[in-house]
Each structure stands twice: as structure tokens, then as C-alpha cells.
N, C-alpha and C positions, 0 to 999 in steps of 0.2 A: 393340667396343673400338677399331676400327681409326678410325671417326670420333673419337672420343671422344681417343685420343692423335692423329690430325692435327688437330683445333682445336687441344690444348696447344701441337703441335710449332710451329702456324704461329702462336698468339699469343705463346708462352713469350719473355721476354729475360732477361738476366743482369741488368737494372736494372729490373723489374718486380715493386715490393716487395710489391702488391697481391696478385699471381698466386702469389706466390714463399708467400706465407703460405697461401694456398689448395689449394695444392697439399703444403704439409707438414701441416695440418689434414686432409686427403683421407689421407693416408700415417698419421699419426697413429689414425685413428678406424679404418681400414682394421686398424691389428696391433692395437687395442685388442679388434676384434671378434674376434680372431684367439689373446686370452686366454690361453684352454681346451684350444686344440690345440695342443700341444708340437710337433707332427710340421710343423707350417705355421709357427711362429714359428723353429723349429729351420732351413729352410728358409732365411727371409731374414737369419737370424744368418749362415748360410754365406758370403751375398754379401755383409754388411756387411764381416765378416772379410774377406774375398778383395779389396773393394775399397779396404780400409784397404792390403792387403802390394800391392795396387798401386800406392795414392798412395806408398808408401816405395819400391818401387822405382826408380819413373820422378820421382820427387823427393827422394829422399834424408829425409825429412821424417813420423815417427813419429807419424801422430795417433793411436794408440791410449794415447803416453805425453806427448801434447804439451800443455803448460800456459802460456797465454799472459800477460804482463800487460795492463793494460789500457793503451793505448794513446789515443790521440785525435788522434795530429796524423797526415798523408800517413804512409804506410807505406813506408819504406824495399823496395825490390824485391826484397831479400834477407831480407824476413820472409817468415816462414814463409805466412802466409796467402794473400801477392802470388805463391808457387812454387806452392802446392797449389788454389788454386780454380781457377784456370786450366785444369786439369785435371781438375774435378770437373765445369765446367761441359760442359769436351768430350765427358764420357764421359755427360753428361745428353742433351745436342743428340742426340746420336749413336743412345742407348738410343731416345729419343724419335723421333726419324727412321725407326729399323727398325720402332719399334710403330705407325707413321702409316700403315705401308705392310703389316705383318701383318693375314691373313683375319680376320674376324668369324669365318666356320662354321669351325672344326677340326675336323669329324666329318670329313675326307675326308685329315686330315695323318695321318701316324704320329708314335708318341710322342718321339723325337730332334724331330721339328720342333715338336712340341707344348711340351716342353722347352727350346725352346731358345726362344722368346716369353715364356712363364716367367721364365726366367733375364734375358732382356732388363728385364723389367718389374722383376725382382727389384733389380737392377745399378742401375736408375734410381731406384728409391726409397731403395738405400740412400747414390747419389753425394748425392739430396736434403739427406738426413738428414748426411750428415756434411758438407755445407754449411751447413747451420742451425745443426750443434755446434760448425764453426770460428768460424764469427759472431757466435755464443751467448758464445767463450774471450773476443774481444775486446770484450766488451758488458759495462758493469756489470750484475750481477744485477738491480738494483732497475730497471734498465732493459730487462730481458728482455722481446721483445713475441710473439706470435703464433707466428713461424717457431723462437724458440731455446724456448719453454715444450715443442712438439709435439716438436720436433726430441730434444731431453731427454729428454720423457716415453716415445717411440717407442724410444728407447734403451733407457731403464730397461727395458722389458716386455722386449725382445731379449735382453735380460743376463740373464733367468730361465732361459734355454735352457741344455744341459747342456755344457758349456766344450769337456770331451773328445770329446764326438763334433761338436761342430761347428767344430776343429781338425781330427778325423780328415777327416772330409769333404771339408774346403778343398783335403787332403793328397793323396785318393783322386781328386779332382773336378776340383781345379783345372788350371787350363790349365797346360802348363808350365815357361813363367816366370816362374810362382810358386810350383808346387808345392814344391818343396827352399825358400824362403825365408820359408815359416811356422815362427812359432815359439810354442813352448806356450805363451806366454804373451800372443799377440792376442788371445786371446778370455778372458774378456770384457776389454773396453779396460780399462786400469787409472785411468788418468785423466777417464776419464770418471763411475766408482764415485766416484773420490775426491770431485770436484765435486761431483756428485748427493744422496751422501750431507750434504754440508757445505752445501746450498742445497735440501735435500728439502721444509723446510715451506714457503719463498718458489715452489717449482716448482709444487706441491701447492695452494699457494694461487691462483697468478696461475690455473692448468690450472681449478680450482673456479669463477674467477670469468671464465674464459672459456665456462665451459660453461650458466653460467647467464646471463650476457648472450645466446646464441643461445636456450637454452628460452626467455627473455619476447620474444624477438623472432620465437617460431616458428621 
């Protein structure tokens, strides 16, 4: 693992649209396998959640109920997107950093340390994911490509997990300066269902025909 995140740590950029889809297809296929087991999806629901009531806290800025329009020109710095990636990105860099430098063998950590690599990996796939869903708000549907299909699709599967125990969790788990700022109602994002639900057959579709342009290409 530990090579495996220092190559991403030391190729990764905030302007690497190539890497940037590569690495949400990797996250995506990752909880798709991940289905079946309620107890492992239940898992990175907890840190989607937890890093949602932190982008709110340290930005004032609700992506669980935040619905953008669609834009096209410079973004004023006081859109929402220009306060919260900033932030996503840090807490990516960061995640990424402490996994370049965590052991391959674990047989010899105890379970706090074992845990706490985990949760880094967890923290980082979900700053991913709610990067490719801000991108996704400002993106017309019909122009969805790679990073907002997976980003979407990885959502959706998270959103199966049981709402109440993966608020209790955030409550019992979280660090905190967050724990007192959940509220019953982050999980599951509401604007996100809404979306998903209203662009399911175009997500449905594009996810179909990206998965069979890799099967003919091997």
C-alpha cells in the first residue's frame, strides 16, 4: 500500500483530469465490490458523513443539501465550489501524505494504529468522491464524464447503508469538533437522492457504456 499511495502522493495534482478520473474509477469499483457487505460500506458511509459536517464546519457550506446551477463563466470566490474544494483538496494531499508514508506489514501495529490507516484511506476516498459530486452539480448532465458517473454511482451504493447507525457512529466516533454538529439528517445527503433519482437512467447509461468500452478494450 505504502508504494502504491507514494506514487499517487507524488504524481497526484489538483489539475490532473487524467489521474483525477483514475483514481474515482479505483474508489468507484473498489465499494462496488464492496456491494454485499453492509458492515464495510457502513464504514465509509461514516467518513463520507463526517467529511461532509466538516466541509460545513470550516466553510459554512452544506454539501449534503447544496444544489448548484449550472454556471459557465469564472466563478465568483464566493461560490460555493471556490470555499469547499480548497478544502477537499487539502484534506486529499494530506490523507495521501500520511498513506505514502504508512507500513505495508501491519502484523506487528495494534489495532488503534491499524485503524487509524483505515480511516485515513477512508477520509481520502470520500474528500475524492465529494469532489467529483461538486464538479458533477456544476457540469451539465449530458456532459457528465468519468470522475462525476463514478463519483454519483459510489454515492448511490453508500446511500444503501442504514442512515441511523451511520449518524449514531459519526456521534459515538467522531472527533470532537464534530461530534455535537451532526445532524439526523446528513446521512443520507438529501441532494444528492434528489439528483440521482432525476438523472438515474442518463448515470445508468453513461456507467453501462463505460464499463463496456474497458471490457473491448481488455
Amino acid at each position: 500500500m505504502t508504494k502504491k499511495y507514494a506514487e499517487v502522493a507524488r504524481l497526484y495534482s489538483r489539475d490532473n483530469v487524467a489521474m483525477f478520473d483514475e483514481i474515482l474509477e479505483a474508489n468507484y469499483e473498489r465499494i462496488y465490490s464492496w456491494w454485499n457487505d453492509s458492515e464495510v460500506l457502513q464504514f465509509y458511509a461514516v467518513y463520507i458523513c463526517e467529511v461532509a459536517v466538516l466541509v460545513r464546519k470550516h466553510t459554512g457550506v452544506d454539501i449534503c443539501t447544496l444544489a448548484f446551477p449550472i454556471e459557465k463563466l469564472t466563478l465568483p470566490s464566493s461560490h460555493p465550489l471556490m470555499t469547499v474544494l480548497p478544502l477537499l483538496e487539502l484534506m486529499i494531499e494530506d490523507q495521501l501524505k500520511y498513506l505514502a508514508t504508512a507500513p505495508d506489514d501491519r502484523s506487528h501495529l495494534d489495532n488503534d494504529a491499524r485503524m487509524q490507516i483505515l480511516a485515513a484511506e477512508a477520509k481520502m476516498r470520500a474528500s475524492f468522491i465529494w469532489k467529483g459530486y461538486l464538479l458533477a452539480l456544476n457540469t451539465e448532465p449530458a456532459d457528465w464524464r468519468t470522475d462525476a458517473v463514478c463519483a454519483l454511482s459510489a454515492l448511490r451504493i453508500l446511500c444503501t447503508t442504514d442512515s441511523t447507525k451511520v449518524i449514531n457512529i459519526v456521534r459515538s466516533r467522531a472527533v470532537d469538533e464534530i461530534r455535537n454538529l451532526v445532524r439526523d439528517d446528513d446521512w443520507p445527503p438529501r441532494a444528492f437522492i434528489n439528483l440521482y433519482v432525476k438523472h438515474s437512467d442518463l448515470i445508468e447509461g453513461k456507467l453501462f457504456s463505460r464499463e463496456e468500452r474497458r471490457s473491448k478494450n481488455g
